[in-house]
N, C-alpha and C positions, 0 to 999 in steps of 0.2 A: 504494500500500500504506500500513497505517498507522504511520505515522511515529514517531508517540510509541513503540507497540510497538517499530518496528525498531530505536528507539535504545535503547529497556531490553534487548534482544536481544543488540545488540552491542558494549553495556557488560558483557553474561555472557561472552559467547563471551573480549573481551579478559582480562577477571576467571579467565575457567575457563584463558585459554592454548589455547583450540581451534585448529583446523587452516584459520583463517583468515575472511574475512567471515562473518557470521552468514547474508546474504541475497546471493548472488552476482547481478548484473543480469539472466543471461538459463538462469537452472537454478536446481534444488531442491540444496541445501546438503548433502554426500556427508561431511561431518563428525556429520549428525543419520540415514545410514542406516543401519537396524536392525529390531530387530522387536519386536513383543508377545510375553511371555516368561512361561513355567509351565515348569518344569520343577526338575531337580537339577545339580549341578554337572558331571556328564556334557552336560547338554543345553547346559548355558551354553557350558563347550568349544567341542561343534561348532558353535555360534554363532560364535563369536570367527573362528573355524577358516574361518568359511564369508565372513570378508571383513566383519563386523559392525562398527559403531565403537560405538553405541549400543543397549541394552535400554530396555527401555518394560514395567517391573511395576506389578501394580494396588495393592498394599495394605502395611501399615507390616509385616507378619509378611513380606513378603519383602525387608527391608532386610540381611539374609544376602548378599543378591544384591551390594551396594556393596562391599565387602571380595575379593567374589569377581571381580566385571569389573575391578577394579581390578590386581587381580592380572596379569588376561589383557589389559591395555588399552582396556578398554573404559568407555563413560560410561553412564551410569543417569538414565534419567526418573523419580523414584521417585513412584510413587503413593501418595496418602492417601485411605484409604477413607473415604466419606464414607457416613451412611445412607441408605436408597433407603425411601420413604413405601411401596412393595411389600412389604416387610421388617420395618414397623410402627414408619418411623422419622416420629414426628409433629413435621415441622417448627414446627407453632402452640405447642409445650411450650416453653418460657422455660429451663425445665431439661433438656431434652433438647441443646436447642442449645447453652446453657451449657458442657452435660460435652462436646461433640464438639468447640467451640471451645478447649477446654482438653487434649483430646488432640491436635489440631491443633498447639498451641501449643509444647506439649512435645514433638512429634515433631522439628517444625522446628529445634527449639534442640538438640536432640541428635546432628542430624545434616547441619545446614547447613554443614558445615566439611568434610565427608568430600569428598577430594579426587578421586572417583568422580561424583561428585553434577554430571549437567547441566542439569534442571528438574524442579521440582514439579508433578506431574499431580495438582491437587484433582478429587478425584469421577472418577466414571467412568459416565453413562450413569443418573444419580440419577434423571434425570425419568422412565425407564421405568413405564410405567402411569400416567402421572397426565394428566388431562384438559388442562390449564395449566400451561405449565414455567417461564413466566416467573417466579413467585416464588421457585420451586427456584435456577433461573441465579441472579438476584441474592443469593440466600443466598449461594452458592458465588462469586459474583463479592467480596461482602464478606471470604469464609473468602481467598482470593485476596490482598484487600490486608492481611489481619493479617501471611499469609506471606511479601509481600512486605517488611514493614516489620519482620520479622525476618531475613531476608534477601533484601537488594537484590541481591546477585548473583547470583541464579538465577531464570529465567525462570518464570510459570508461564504452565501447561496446565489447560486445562477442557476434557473428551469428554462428548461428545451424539452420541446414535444418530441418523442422518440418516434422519427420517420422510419426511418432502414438503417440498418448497419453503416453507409454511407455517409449516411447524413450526420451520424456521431463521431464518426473516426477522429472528424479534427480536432476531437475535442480531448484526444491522447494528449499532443502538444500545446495546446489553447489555454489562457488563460489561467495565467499561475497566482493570481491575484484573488481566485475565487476557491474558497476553502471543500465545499463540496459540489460535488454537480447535484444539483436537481433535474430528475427525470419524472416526466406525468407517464406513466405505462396504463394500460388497458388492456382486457381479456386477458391472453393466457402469456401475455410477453412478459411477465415478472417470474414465471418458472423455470425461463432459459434466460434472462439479466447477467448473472454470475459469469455462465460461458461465455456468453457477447464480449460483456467489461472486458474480462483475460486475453480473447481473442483480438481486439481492440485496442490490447492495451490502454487502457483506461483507469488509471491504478489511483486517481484520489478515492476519499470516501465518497458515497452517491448517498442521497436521501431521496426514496419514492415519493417526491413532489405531491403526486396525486396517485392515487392505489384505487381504479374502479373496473367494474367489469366489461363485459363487453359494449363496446361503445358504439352509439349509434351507427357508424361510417366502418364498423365493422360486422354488424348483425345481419343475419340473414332477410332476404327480404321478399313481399309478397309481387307478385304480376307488374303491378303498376308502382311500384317502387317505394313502397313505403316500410319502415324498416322493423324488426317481429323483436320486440323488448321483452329483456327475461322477466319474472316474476319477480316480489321481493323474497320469496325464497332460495331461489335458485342463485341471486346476490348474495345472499345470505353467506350461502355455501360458497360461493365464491372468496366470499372474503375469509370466511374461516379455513380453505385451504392458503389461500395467499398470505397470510399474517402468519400463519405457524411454519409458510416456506420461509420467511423473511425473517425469524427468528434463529436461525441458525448459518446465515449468510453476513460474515466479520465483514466484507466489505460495505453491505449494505445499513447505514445505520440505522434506519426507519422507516417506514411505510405510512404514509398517510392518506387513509379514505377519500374520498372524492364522493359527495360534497356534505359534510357536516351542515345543515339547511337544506334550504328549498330552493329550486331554480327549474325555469322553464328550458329548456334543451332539447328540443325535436316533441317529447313532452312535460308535460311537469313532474313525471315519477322518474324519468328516466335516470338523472345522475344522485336525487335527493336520496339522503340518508334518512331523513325525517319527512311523515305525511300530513301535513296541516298541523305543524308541530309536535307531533306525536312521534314514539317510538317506535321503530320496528323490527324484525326478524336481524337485519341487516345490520342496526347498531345493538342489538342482542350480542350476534356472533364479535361484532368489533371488542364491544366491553367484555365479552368471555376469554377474547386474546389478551387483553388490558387484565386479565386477574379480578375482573368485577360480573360475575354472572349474573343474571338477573333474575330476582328473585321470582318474577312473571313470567314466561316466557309469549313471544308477540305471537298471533296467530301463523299457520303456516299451510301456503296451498300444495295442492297435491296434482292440480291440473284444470285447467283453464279451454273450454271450447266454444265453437260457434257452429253454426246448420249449415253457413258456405260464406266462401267468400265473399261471393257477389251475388248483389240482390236487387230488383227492380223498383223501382222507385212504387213507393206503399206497398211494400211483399211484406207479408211476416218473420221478424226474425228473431229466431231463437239463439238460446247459449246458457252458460253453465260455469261452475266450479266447485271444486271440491274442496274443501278448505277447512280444519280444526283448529279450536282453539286448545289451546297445552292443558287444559282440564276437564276439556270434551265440553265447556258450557258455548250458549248459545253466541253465533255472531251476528251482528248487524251490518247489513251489507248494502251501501251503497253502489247504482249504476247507473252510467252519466255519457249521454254521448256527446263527444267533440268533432269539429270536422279536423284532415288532418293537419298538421302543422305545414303552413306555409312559408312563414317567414324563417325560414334557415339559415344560421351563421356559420363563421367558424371561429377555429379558439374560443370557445366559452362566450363569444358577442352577444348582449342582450338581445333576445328574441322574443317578438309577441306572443302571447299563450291565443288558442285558436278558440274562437266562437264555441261557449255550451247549445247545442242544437236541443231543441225541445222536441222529444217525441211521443206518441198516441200508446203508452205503457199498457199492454193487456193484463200482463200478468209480473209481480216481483215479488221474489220472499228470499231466503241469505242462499241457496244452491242455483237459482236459476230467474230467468227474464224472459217475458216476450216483448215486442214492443214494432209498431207499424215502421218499416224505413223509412227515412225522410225522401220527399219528392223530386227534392232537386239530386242530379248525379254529382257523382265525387268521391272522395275517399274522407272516410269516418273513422275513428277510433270509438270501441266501447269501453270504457274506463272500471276495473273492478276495485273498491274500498269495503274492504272488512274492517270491522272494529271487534273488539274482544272488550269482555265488559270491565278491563283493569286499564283499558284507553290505549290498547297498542292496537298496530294497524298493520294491515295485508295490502299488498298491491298488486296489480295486473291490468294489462289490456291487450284486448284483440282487435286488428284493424278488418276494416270491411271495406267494397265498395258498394256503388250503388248505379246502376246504369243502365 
């Protein structure tokens, strides 16, 4: 591993008073697990609540956050948002860079003392859309060592979205200024990480930026292109293989879930840990890896169907799930149709949530729906919400068309 790194590392961890090595010989460091964080002080709570030591925010407007984990015991990655050339930030302007270096500067001076503060995340995923990210890195490898030369006691962090093996290679030699790499991985690319690094040569420490499952732009998808979201179960499972691989991986210090909150993303279940503020399967399995089981467990589906794909405008249509709560009592199940998601981003870009359609309900109770298709053609989502009666929550949906 890289050396120089681990000793800036473990001159923070001594500086911060952490919960002991920075880098243990043969596991990922349980004083950096945590997770990617949106939310309000209700969400930070069940964070804390759920076994958390560490947040991971992306930008200077959520430095609210530092006052608050401090409160609950918690440490803070705090992120500095950096321009994204998708957003029309033109790195070649002399004065564009200027003014970001200058808000850099003055973030760091205002808040390097806050005794919440475990590392600076510069940028997050800046090179999204750009053909060549190497000159993006070394910007951010530069922004990197100003921050560190205003504070040497806090490590920093750089995130890149893991495209291909290609796309990381430069980052062997890149950027010696930045203490670990941040990776956001998705699906099943956190199980072969370890070989990639080695083969890559990639030998600082890495922190899983963001730890989620299969991600939209990877899911299977139906006819007309809309893409088949796992259940909160089947995340669930996801995450409890993926935290117990990353627990025995020295290189990798930490994994963090993707996304502590709620956020609209292709849907609004799709990247959210939390359903309308509530708990589910998903941060069950997270705090059972954290040493905090819960003493409820959230409901858990079994299988999820519909009568077909596609249906005529006012056909009847049916569907179904199978789904228990962890004490066999009864669930309350919400079902809600939306038309599908239009407005698509990338990188995490704010995206509109899609019109709730009203439809002609024949029949609802917690295993099953009928309900008249809407008139107009297009592609639908039917949205399934289980609630269990200790307030944790199941997710699923099946997309339709209609035509």
């Amino acid at each position: 591993m890289h050396q120089t790194a681990l000793r800036s590392l473990r001159r923070a961890a001594c500086a911060l008073m952490l919960f002991g090595p920075f880098v243990p010989s043969h596991a990922a460091d349980p004083a950096w697990q945590g997770a990617a964080f949106e939310g309000d002080h209700a969400a930070l709570q069940k964070l804390a609540d759920a076994g958390a030591r560490v947040v991971r925010v992306y930008r200077e407007q959520d430095a609210w956050v530092l006052d608050a984990a401090q409160a609950l015991g918690l440490k803070v990655v705090m992120g500095i948002w950096l321009g994204h050339p998708r957003h029309g930030f033109n790195y070649a302007d002399p004065m564009q860079v200027a003014a970001q270096e200058a808000r850099v500067r003055d973030f760091v001076q205002r808040h390097r003392s806050h005794p919440a503060l475990l590392a600076w995340g510069v940028g997050n995923e800046v090179e999204t859309g750009v053909a060549e990210p190497l000159p993006l890195w070394r910007e951010i490898n530069r922004l990197a060592g100003i921050v560190k030369s205003l504070d040497p006691k806090h490590p920093t962090l750089m995130v890149v979205a893991d495209n291909s093996d290609d796309w990381l290679r430069p980052l062997a030699d890149c950027c010696h200024q930045v203490d670990l790499l941040g990776l956001n991985l998705y699906g099943g690319s956190i199980f072969n990480l370890p070989a990639r690094l080695k083969a890559l040569g990639i030998a600082k420490p890495v922190l899983v930026s963001e730890l989620g499952p299969l991600g939209q732009w990877q899911a299977g998808r139906k006819p007309w292109g809309a893409p088949v979201e796992l259940t909160s179960t089947q995340k669930a499972d996801f995450f409890r293989d993926a935290l117990a691989f990353v627990a025995g991986q020295p290189q990798i210090v930490a994994a963090h879930p993707f996304l502590w909150g709620e956020k609209q993303e292709q849907t609004a279940t799709w990247h959210s840990l939390l359903a309308d503020g509530r708990l589910t399967a998903m941060t069950d399995a997270i705090a059972t890896a954290w040493g905090r089981p819960p003493q409820h467990a959230a409901p858990r589906i079994a299988g999820i169907g519909i009568a077909a794909d596609e249906f005529a405008p006012g056909a009847e249509v049916s569907a179904g799930v199978d789904a228990t709560a962890a004490e066999g009592s009864p669930l309350d199940t919400e079902w809600t149709v939306r038309a599908e998601a239009t407005d698509l981003r990338v990188g995490g870009d704010i995206e509109a949530v899609p019109p709730r359609i009203e439809v002609n309900v024949l029949h609802a109770d917690a295993r099953s729906v009928r309900f008249i298709a809407p008139a107009t053609p297009g592609a639908y989502r039917l949205f399934i919400t289980l609630r269990d009666r200790h307030g944790k929550v199941a997710t699923a949906n099946l997309p339709f068309r209609v035509r």
